[in-house]
N, C-alpha and C positions, 0 to 999 in steps of 0.2 A: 126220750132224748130231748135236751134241752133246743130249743129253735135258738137260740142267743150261745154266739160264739166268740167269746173274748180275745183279742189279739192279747200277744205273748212275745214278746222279744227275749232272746236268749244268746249270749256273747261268752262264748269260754276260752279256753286256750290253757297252753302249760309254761310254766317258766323254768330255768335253768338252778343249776345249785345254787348259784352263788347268789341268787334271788328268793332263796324259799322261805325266807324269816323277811321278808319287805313287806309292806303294804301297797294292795296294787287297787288304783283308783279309775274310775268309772266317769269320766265327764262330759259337759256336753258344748260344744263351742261355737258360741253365735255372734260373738267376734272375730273374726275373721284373718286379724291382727293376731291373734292370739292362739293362731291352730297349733305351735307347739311350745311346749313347757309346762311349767306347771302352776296353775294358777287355783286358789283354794275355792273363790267364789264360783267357777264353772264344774264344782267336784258333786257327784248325784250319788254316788256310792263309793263304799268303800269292803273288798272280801282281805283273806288271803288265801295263799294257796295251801292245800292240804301234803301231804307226808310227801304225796309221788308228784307234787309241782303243780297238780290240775285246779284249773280256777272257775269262776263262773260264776255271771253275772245275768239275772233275769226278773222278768215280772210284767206288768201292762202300767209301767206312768211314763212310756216317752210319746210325744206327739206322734199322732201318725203319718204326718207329714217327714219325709227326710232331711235326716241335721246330719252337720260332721259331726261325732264322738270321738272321742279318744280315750285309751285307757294306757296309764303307766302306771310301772312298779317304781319305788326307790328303797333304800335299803337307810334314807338317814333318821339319824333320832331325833328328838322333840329340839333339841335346841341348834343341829345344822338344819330341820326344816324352817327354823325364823329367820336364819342367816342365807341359805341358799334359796327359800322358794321367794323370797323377798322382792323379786325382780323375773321372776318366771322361771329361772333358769336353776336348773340342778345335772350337777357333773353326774352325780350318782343315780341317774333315772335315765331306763329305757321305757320308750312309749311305741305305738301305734296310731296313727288316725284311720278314720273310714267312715262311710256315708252310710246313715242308717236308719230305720224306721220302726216303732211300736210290733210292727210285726215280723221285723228280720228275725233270722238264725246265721250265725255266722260261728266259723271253728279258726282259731291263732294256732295250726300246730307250729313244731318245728322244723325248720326249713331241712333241706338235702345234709345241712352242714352245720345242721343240730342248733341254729341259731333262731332266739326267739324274736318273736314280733316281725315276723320278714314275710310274712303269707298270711294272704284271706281266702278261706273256704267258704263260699256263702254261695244258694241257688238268687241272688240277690245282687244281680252281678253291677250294680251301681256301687255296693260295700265296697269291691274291690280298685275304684276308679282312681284314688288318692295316693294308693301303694303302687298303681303302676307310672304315675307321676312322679315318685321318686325313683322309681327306678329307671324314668329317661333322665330325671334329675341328675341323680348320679355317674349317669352315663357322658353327661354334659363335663359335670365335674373334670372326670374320668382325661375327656378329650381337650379339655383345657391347660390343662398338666404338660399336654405335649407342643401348645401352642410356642414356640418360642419367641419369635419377634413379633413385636407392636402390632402391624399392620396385618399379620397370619388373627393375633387375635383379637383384631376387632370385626376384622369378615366372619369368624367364625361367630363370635358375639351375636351378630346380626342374625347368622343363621339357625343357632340353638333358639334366637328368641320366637322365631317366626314358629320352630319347631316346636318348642312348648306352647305355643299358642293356640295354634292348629289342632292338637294332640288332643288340649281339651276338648276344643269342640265335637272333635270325634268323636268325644265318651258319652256325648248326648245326654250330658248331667251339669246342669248350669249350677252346682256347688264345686262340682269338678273342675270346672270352668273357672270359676273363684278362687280356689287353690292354685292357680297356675297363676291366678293375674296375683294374687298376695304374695307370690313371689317373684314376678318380674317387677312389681313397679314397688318393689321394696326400695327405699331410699338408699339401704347401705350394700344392694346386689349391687353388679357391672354393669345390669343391663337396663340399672334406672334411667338412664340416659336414651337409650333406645326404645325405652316405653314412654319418655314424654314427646319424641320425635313423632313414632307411631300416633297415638293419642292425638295430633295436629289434621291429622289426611287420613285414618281407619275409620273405617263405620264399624268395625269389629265392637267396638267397647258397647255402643249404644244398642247394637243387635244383640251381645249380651245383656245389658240392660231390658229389653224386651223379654228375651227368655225368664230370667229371673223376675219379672212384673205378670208373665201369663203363669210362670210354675210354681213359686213364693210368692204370691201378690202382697202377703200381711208379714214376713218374715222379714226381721233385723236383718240379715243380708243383703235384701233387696237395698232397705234403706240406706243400711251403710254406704253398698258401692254407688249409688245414688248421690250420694252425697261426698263422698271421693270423689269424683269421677268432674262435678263441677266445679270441686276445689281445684281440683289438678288442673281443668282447663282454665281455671282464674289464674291460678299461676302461671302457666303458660302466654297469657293474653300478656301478663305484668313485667315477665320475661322481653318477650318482645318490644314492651315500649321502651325499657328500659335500655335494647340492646340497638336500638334505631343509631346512625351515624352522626358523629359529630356536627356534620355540616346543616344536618335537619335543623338539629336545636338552633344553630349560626342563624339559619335560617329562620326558621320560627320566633328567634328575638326580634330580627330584624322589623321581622313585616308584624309583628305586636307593637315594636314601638314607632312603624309607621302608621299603623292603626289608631291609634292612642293620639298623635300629631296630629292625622286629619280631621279624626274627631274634635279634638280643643279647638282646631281653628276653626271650621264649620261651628262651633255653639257657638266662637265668639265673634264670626263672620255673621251666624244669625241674629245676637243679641243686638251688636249694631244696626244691621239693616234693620229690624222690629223700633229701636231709638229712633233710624232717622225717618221711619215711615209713619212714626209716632207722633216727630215733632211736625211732619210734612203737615197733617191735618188743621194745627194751629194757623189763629193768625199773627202778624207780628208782635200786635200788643200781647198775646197772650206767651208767645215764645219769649218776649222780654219778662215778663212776672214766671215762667217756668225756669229760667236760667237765676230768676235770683230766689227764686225755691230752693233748687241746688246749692247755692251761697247760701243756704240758712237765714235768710234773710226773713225779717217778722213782717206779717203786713202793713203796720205801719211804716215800717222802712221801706216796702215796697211804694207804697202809697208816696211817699219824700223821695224817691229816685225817680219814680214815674211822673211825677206833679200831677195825679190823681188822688181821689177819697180812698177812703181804706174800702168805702162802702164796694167801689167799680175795681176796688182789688178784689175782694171778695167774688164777685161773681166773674172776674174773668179766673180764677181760683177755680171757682164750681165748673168752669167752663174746660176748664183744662180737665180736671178729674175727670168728665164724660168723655172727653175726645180719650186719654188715654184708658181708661176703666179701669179706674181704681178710684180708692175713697178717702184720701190720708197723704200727709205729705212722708212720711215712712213710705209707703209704699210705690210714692213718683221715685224718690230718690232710688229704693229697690229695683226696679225697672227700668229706668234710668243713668244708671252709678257705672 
């Protein structure tokens, strides 16, 4: 007997008459975004079903780690699949999801009421965790129907959400868990609104976040909702700034443009005081040859107003430049002006 014992996944099920000429596909969905429909890039096989409907799909190339799969039939030809799967969506296709691994067995019969894709049989009881999510789902549906006024359904709103949420958890499958939140914080459900509130005051998200980091550490799921999870809270932050009251901003002009005030008078309350603590240091003769620096006056002009040599202009000149520290008559006037 061989010591080496290959895992073996095997997925079968029956389909209905009006399905037994379809092609029924096999795929694997690590977007998350995309757990229904039908999409051609996440397709790993392809059967169909034989005479009496029975199908089945098996071998050893899925990870052994647990993914959602799904498998759908549709019944369209080559030129409604360019038209219909174009965008994921096709009228004419029943599918299934469910959580699976390299080494599951799982049976699709048909249900009480002869309808297919409605049951999972599997000793693998995380397969089953996605179909009993629809089925609070629709239970949800179900009791919204009877909601009538406004305020009946948004209490109720609140309470389906908390209930789908919860639900997952219970299933102690943080894919499972996944599936519940890709449908609450869908942008076009009712209850997006109550998952970005959520989202503000839950530790739920981030404690999932955990599970899916110790149970998928290397798994596109992880990443993803990783990476949702801080967009969402970016939006949320953006939300909020956005939604502050009128009077803040009143406010906040205010005391920016009395900011801005104090400030220009303090540089120019400084630059004066530094001028006149500048010119304090001179002495008179020198503060008369600095005031007619400012007038652009040439040294020898200086020299003819002062009734001085150009030579005793000059060095009361060098004299000023050290008391002020600079080197240039540009640069008196800059300091100065």
């Amino acid at each position: 007997m061989s010591p080496f014992l290959w895992a073996q996944y095997q997925f079968s099920g029956k389909v209905n008459e009006e399905h037994l000429d379809g092609r029924i596909y096999l795929s694997v969905v690590e977007d998350y975004r995309k757990i229904s429909g039908v999409y051609p890039e996440q397709i790993l096989a392809e059967t169909q079903a034989d005479s009496t409907g029975h199908f089945r799909f098996s071998g050893n190339n899925l990870p052994d780690e647990n993914r959602i799969y799904r498998i759908h039939i549709d019944n369209c030809d080559e030129e409604e699949e360019r038209l219909n799967h174009f965008t994921g969506h096709c009228p004419n296709s029943k599918e299934i999801v469910f959580v699976a691994n390299n080494a599951t067995t799982l049976l699709l019969p048909f249900s009480f009421e002869n309808e297919m894709f409605c049951e999972v049989v599997s000793k693998n009881e995380q397969s089953k965790a996605l179909l009993k999510i629809d089925s609070l789902k629709s239970d949800m549906r179900f009791a919204f129907g009877t909601y009538r006024s406004e305020a009946n359904r948004k209490l109720n709103s609140k309470k389906w959400f908390s209930i789908l949420q919860q639900y997952g958890e219970q299933l102690q499958e943080p894919l499972a868990e996944l599936y519940s939140y890709a449908f609450l914080s869908d942008r076009s459900n009712e209850l997006y609104g109550y998952y970005l509130e959520d989202l503000k005051k839950n530790t739920y998200y981030d404690n999932l976040l955990v599970r899916l980091q110790e149970k998928y550490p290397e798994s596109p799921y992880t990443e993803q909702y990783a990476a949702e999870l801080q967009s969402d809270r970016y939006l949320i932050a953006q939300h909020a700034k956005s939604s502050l009251p009128w009077w803040f901003w009143l406010l906040g002009g205010v005391l920016s443009v009395s900011l801005l005030g104090n400030y220009y008078f303090f540089r120019k309350n400084r630059k004066l005081q530094q001028k006149e603590v500048g010119k304090s240091h001179l002495t008179q003769q020198e503060n008369k040859v600095l005031e007619l620096i400012l007038q652009d006056k040439s040294n020898k002009e200086i020299a003819s107003q002062l009734f001085v040599s150009v030579s005793t202009v000059k060095t009361h000149i060098n004299n000023v430049y050290k008391k002020l520290n600079v080197s240039s008559r540009d640069e008196v006037k800059k300091k100065l002006a």
